[in-house]
N, C-alpha and C positions, 0 to 999 in steps of 0.2 A: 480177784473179783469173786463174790460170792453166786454160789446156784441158787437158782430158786428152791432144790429142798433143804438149802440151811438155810433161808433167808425163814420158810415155812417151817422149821425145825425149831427157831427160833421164839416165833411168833406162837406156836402150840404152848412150847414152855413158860412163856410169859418175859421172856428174858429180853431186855433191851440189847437192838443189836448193836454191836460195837465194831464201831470202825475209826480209822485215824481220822478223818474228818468231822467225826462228832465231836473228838476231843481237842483241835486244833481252831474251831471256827472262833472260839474266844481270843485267844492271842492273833489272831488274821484282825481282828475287829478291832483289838487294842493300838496294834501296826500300822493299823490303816487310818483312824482318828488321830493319834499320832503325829503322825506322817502329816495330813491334810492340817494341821493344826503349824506345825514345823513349818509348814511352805508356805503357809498362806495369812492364818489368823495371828501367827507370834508375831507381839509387837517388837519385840528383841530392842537393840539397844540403839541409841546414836550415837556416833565414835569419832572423835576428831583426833587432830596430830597438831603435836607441839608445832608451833612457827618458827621457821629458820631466819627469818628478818621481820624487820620493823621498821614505822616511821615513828618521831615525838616529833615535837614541840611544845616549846613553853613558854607562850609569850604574858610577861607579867600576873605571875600567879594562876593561870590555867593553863594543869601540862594537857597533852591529847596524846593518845597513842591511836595507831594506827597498825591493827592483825591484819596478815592473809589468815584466813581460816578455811582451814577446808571441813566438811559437815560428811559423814559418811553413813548411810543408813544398813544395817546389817541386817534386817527382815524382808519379808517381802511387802509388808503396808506402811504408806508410808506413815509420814511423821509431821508434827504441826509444830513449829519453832515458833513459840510468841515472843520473844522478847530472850535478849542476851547481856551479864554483867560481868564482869572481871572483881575480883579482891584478888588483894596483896597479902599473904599471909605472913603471918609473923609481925606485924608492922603493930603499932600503938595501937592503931583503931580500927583493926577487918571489918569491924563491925560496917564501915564506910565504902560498899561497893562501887567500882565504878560502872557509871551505866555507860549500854548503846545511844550514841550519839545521832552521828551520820552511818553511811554507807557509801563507799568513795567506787569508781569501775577500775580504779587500780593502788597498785603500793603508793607509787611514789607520789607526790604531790607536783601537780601541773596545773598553771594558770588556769587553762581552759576546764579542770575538772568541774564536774556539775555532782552535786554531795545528791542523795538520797536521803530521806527522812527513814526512822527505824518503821520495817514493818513486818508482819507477821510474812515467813515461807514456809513452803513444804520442803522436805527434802522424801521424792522418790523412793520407793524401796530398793534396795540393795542400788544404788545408787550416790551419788558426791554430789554436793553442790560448793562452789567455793565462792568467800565474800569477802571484800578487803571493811573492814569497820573500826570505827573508829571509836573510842571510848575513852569519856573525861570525866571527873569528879564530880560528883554531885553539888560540892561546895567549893569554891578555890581555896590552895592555899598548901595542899601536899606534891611538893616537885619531886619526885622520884630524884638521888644521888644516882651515880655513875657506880653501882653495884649492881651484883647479882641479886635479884628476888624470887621468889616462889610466887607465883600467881595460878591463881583456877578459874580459868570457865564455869560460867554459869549459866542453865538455858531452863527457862521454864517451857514447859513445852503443853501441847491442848489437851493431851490426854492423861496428863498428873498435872495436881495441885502443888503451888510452892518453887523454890527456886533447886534444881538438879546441878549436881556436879559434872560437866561433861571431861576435863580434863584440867590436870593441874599440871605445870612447867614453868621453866627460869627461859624469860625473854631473853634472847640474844642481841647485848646493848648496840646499836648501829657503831660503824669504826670509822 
């Protein structure tokens, strides 16, 4: 701690007085924005996981697939999901997404299910949201074989333009 006759020692000379808190309050301020920016305003990413099962079918030229998905949000704000595709990579025509169809309350298919029409959700900050969905060709006529594919997620989301890559993986064929 300084005395008052340096502190007046000082101020006679003309000399700015120095201490560590004059030279530290910049980096405190850059830590601290930061910091508040990190917890709160990053929109950070959505993060999903490959699916360990699946339903199809394909009755006369429209197949349907049917994901668990689960949606994980790594920030603290959330997230606006409008609308979700699948493509087949590698195939003749990626060009050819498949869209979100339904929305089923589970995997497996049961008489009494009631489908949901696609709609816009949030997914919470640092938070999961999981959807069973269901996604079929735009046109008929491509019946997926009995191999392995590469496919990717696709989620346009409210606050970018365009369709996002959220995760790319080989469906695990049902046995």
């Amino acid at each position: 701690m300084l005395s008052m006759c340096t502190y007046a020692c000082c101020l006679r000379k003309g000399r700015p007085l120095r201490s560590p808190s004059r030279r530290l309050w910049p980096v405190v301020l850059v830590f601290t924005v930061a910091t508040f920016w990190w917890l709160n305003a990053g929109q950070d990413r959505l993060r999903s996981f490959a699916p360990q099962s699946l339903a199809a079918a394909a009755p006369q030229h429209l197949t349907v697939l049917r994901l668990p998905i689960v949606f994980y949000k790594t920030g603290a704000k959330p997230i606006i999901v409008q609308d979700l595709q699948i493509r087949f990579l590698g195939e003749l025509d990626p060009a050819l997404p498949w869209s979100w169809r339904n929305s089923w309350p589970q995997l497996r298919p049961m008489e009494d299910d009631k489908a949901s029409m696609p709609a816009v959700f949030a997914v919470a900050g640092r938070s999961t949201e999981q959807l069973f969905i269901e996604f079929g060709p735009r046109t008929p006529g491509f019946v997926p074989e009995m191999r392995d594919y590469r496919v990717r997620l696709e989620a346009r989301l409210g606050h970018r333009g365009g369709w996002r890559p959220v995760l790319t993986f080989t469906p695990v064929p049902p046995t």
